[in-house]
C-alpha positions as CSV (number, residue, x, y, z in Angstrom):
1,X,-16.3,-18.6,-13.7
2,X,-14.3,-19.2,-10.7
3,X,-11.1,-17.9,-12.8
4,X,-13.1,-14.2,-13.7
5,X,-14.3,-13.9,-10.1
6,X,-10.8,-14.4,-8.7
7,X,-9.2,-12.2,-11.6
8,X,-11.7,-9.6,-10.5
9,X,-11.6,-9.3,-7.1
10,X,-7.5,-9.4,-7.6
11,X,-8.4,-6.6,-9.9
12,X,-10.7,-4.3,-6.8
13,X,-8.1,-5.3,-4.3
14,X,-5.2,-3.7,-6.4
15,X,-7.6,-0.9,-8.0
16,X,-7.7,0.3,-3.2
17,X,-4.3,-0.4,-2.6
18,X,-2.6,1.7,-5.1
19,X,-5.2,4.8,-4.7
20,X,-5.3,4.7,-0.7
21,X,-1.8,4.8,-0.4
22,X,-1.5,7.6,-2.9
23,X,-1.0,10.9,-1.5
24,X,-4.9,11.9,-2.7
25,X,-7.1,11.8,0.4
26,X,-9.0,8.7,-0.8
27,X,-10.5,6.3,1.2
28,X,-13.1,4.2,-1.3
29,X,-13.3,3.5,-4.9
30,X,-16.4,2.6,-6.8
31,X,-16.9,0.0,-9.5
32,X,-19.3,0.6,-12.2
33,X,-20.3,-2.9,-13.4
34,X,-22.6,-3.5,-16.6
35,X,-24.1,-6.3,-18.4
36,X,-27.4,-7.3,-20.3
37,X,-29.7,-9.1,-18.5
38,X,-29.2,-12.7,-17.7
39,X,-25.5,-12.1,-17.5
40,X,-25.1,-13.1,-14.1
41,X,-23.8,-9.1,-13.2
42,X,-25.2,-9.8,-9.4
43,X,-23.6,-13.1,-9.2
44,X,-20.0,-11.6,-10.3
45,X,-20.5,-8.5,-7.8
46,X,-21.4,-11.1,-4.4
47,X,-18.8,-13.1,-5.9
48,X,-16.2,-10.7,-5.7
49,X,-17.4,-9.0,-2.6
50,X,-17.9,-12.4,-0.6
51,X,-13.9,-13.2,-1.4
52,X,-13.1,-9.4,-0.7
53,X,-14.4,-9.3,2.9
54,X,-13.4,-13.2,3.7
55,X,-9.9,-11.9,2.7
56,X,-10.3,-9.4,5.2
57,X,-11.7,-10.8,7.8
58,X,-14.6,-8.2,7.5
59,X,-17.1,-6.2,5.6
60,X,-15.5,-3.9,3.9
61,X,-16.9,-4.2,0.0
62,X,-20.5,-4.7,-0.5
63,X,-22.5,-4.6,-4.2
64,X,-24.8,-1.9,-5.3
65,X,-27.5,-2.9,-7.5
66,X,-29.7,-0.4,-9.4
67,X,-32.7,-2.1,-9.6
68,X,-33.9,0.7,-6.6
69,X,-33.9,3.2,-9.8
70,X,-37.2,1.4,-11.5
71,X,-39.9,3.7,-12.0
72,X,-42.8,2.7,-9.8
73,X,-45.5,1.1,-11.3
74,X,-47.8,4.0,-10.1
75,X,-45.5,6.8,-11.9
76,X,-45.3,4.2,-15.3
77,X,-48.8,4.6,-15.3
78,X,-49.3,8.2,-15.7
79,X,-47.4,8.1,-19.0
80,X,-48.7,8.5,-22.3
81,X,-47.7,5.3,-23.5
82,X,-48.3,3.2,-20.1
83,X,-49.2,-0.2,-21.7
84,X,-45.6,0.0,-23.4
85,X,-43.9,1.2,-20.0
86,X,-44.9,-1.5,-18.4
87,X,-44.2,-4.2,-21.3
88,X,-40.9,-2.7,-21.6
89,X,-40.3,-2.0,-18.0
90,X,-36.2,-2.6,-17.5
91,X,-35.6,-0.6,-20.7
92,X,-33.0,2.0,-20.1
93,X,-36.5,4.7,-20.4
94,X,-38.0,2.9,-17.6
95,X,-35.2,3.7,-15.0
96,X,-34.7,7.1,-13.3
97,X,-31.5,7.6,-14.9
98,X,-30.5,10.9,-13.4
99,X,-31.3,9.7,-10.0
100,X,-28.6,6.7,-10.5
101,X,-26.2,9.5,-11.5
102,X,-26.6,11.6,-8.7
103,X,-26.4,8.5,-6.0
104,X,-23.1,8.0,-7.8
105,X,-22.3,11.3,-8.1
106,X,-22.4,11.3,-4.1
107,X,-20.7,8.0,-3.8
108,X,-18.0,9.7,-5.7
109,X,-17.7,12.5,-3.6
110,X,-17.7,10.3,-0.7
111,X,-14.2,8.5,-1.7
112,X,-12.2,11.2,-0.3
113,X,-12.2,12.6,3.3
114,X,-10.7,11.3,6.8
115,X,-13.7,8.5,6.8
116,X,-16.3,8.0,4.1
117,X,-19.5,8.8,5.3
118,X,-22.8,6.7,4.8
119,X,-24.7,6.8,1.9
120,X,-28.7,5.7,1.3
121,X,-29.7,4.3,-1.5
122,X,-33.3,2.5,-2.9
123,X,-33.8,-1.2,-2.8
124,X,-36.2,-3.4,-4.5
125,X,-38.8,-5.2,-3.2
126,X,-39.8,-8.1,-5.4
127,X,-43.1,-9.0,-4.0
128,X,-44.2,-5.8,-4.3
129,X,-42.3,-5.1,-7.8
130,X,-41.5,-1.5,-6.5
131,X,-38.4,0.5,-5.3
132,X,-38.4,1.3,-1.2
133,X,-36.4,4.3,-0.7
134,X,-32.8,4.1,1.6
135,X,-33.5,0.7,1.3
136,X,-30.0,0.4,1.3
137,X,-27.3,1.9,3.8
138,X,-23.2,1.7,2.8
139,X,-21.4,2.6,5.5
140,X,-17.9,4.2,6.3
141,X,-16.9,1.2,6.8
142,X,-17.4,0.2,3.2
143,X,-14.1,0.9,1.2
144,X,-14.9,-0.9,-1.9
145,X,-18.8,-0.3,-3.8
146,X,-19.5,-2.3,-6.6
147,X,-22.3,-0.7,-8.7
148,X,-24.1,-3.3,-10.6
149,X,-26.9,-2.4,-13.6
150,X,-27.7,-3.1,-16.8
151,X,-27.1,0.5,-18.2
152,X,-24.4,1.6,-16.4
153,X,-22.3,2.2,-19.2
154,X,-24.6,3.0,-21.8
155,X,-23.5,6.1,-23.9
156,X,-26.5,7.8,-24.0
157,X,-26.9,11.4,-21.7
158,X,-27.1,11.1,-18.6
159,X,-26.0,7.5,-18.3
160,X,-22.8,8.1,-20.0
161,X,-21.8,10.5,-17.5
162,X,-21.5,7.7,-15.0
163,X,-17.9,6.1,-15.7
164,X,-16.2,9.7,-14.5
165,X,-17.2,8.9,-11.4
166,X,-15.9,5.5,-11.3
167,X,-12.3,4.2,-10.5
168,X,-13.2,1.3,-12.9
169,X,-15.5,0.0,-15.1
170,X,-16.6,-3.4,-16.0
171,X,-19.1,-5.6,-18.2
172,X,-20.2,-8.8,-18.6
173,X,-21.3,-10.5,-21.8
174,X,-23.5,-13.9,-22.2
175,X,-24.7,-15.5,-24.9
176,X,-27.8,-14.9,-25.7
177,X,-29.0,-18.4,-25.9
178,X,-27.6,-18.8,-21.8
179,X,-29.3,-15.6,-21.2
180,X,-32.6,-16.7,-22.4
181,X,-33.0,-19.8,-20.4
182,X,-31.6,-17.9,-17.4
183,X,-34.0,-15.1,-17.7
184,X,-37.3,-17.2,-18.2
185,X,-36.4,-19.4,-14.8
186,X,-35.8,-15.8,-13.4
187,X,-39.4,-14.6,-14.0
188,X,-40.7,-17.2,-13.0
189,X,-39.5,-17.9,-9.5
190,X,-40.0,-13.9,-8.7
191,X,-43.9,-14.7,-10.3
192,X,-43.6,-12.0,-13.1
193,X,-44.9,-14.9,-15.4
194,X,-46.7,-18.2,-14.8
195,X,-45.7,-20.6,-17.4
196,X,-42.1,-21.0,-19.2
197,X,-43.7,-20.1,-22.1
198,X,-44.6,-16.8,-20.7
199,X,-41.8,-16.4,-19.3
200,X,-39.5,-17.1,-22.5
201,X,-41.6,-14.4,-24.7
202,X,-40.8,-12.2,-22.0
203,X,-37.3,-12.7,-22.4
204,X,-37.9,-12.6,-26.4
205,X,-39.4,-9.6,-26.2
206,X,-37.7,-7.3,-23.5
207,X,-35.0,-8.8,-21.9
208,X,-33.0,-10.0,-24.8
209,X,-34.2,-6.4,-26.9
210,X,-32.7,-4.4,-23.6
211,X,-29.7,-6.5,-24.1
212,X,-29.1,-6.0,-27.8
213,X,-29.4,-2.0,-27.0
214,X,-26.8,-2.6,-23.9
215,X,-23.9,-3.9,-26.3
216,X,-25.0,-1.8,-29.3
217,X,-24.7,1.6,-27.2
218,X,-21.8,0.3,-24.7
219,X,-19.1,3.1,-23.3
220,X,-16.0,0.7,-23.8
221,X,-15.2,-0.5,-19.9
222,X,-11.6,-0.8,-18.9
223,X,-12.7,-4.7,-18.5
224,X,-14.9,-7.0,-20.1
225,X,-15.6,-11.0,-19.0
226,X,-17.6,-13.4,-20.8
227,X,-20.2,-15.2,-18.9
228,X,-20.6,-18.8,-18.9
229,X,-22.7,-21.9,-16.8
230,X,-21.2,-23.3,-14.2
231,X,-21.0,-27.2,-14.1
């Protein structure tokens, strides 16, 4: 991987040069990075933005993930098909998909001007399994956001608006066996499931699903890595 995470970040570093120093007014650029789950999309994104900010000798790139967009658990259960919501609950349906596009639709907005201004964003909190609102702050001082989620370019409305307000797009692929494995430990050190039996059915049954319907319905990203373990 180490070869993908220093082509990458070679990659973002290039992608601000050439557009700060054009004669546009821009002052950050935004990454829209996708993957099924178990791909190691959150890895990629700290990887890149640890080498980004050692290189310059301070914070300016930090990742985005869109887990704050989950649906509470409170609003899964007021619909109609509740047991299923929260079965299913990482499925593109169980995301607040226009509120991810308008977050980005801001951070979008916020690339151009004489400083970029700070923009909130919701976190999750694993032990409570629920999004906390501005949970996340991104500074002027950020120049480079990475945007990590599963669905991110998923062609389906209002996903598929997303990559128009990117400067680049990216995906990462895993086998699905490697995903598996990695997706069971996954549930259970956050305590969704108990056993690895559990925790593999889980995976069977959502996990792996929401990454078939990732690939199948993919807007084709300007880059796409293959992940793989690392010895």
């Amino acid at each position: 991987m180490e070869q993908i995470y220093s082509s990458l970040t070679l990659r973002a570093v290039d992608f601000y040069r050439k557009l700060i120093t054009e004669d546009s007014g821009q002052r950050r650029i935004l990454i829209a990075l996708a993957g099924p789950p178990g791909s190691g999309k959150s890895t990629v994104a700290a990887q890149v933005v640890q080498r980004i900010n050692t290189a310059a000798q301070k914070t300016i790139a930090t990742s985005l993930p869109m887990d704050g967009f989950h649906y509470t658990r409170a609003h899964l259960d007021t619909l109609p098909n509740h047991v299923e919501a929260h079965a299913r609950r990482g499925a593109s349906w169980t995301f607040d998909a226009d509120g991810v596009v308008a977050l980005l639709k801001i951070l979008s907005a916020s690339r151009r001007g004489a400083v970029p201004v700070t923009v909130l964003a919701p976190s999750f909190d694993h032990s409570i399994k629920d999004p906390i609102a501005d949970g996340i702050s991104i500074g002027p001082e950020i120049r480079i956001v990475i945007a990590e989620g599963n669905w991110l370019l998923l062609d389906r409305e209002p996903w598929k608006q997303i990559p128009k307000y990117v400067d680049d797009t990216w995906f990462v692929d895993v086998d699905a066996s490697l995903a598996r494995q990695r997706i069971a430990a996954r549930h259970i050190v956050s305590g969704i499931e108990n056993t690895w039996e559990a925790a593999l059915n889980r995976a069977d049954t959502n996990d792996l699903v929401n990454g078939e319907d990732v690939r199948d319905h993919l807007v084709r990203p300007n880059v796409r890595v293959m992940s793989v373990e690392e010895n």
